[in-house]
N, C-alpha and C positions, 0 to 999 in steps of 0.2 A: 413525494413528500420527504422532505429531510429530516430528521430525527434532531430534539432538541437535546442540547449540552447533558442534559440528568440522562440520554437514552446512549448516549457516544460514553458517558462517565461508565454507566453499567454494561455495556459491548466492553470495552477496555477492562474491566474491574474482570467480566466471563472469561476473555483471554489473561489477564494476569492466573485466573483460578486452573484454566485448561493449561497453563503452562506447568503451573506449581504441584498438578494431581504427575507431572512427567518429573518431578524434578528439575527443571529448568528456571531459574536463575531467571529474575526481570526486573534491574533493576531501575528505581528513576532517575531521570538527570532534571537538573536544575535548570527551568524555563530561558534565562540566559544564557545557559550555555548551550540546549538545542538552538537557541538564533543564532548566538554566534557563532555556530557550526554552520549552519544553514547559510548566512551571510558570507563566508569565507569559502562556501564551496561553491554560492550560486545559485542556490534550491529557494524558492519561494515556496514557500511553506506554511501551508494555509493553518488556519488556529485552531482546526480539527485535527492537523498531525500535530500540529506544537504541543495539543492536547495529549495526546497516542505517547510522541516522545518523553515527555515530562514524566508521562507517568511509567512508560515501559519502555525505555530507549533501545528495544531489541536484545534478544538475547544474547551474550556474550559469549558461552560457553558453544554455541548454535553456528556465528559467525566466521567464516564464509565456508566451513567443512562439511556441518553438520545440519538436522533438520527436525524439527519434533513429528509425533506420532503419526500427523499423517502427509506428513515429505513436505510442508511447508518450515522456510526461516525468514522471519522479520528482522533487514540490514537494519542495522544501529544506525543512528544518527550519523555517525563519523562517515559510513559509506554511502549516502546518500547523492545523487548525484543526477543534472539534466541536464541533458544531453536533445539538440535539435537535431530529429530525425527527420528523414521523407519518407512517410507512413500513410497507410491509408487508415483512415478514422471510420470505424464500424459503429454503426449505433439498429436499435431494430427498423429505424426509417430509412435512415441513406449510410451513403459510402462516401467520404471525403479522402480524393489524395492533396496531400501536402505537405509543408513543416509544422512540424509538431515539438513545445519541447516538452518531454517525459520524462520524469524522473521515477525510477522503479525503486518499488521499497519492497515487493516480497520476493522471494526466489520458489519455484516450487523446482523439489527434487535433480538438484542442481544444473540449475539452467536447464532446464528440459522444456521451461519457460518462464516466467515471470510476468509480477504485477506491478501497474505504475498508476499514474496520475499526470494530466498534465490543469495545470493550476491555469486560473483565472488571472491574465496580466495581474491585475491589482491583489490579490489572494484572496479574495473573497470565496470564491464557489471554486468544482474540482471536481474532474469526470474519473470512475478507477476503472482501468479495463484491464484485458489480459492481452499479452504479447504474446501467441503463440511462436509467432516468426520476428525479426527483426523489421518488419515494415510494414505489419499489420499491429493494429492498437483497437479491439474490442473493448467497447463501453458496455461495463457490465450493470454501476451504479455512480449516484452523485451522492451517496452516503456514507462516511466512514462505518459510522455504527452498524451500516445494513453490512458492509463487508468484512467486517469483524466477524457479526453473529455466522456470518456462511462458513468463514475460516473454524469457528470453535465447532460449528456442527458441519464439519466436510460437506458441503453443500455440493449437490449435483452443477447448480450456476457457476461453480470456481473453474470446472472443468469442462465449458461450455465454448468452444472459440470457433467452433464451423458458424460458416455464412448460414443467416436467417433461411429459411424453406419459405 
């Protein structure tokens, strides 16, 4: 089930609060100008992140050195970027090798691995998995909001990238 806009506004509102109890700085950008970020760099950018960005365009203070309390950094807008890879695609059903384009938006503990998305051609819908390796892309959810709340509450699932049992 996908989470309605009121459930994505309050996940976003949790991390703005989980930021601001570290002192971290988050602030919004101006809906045009995440597109015309986005536009200029190539990232389709579904209207769940437009959502995310507008309202907390990634810490600045965080970017690309640093990480909050529990070793995650949300790239800004500006670093945003998709890239077609030959990945296999995990989900708990199958394994697809392919191309894939993935745009990663979280960093945990400086590249030790990272989180992305690859968007729906049209931008409508959008799988978030985790990259442990460069050619693996674990589907964790199709929910922004569900993967915020794991982020504010370190969730066991963030750090879950082994092949199903």
């Amino acid at each position: 089930m996908i989470p309605s806009n009121n459930s994505l506004a309050a996940s976003i509102m949790e991390l703005r609060q989980f930021w601001q109890r570290q002192a971290i700085a988050c602030p919004p950008a101006d809906l045009a100008y995440v597109r015309q970020v986005a536009a200029t760099n190539s990232v389709v950018l579904p209207p769940d992140f437009e959502l995310l960005y507008s309202t907390v365009s990634g810490p600045p203070q965080l970017y690309p050195n640093y990480m909050d309390e529990n070793g995650f950094s949300l790239l800004p807008v500006e670093a945003l970027r998709t890239e077609n890879k030959a990945v296999l695609v995990r989900t708990s059903h199958s394994a697809i090798q392919g191309q894939a384009a993935i745009t990663e938006f979280v960093d945990y503990l400086h590249r030790s691995w990272v989180y992305g998305f690859i968007a729906d051609a049209d931008g409508s819908g959008y799988r978030i998995g985790i990259m442990p390796t460069k050619q693996v892309f674990k589907v964790l959810t199709t929910s922004l909001a569900e993967f915020l709340a794991w982020y504010v509450a370190d969730a066991d699932v963030l750090y879950d990238y082994e092949e199903p049992v």
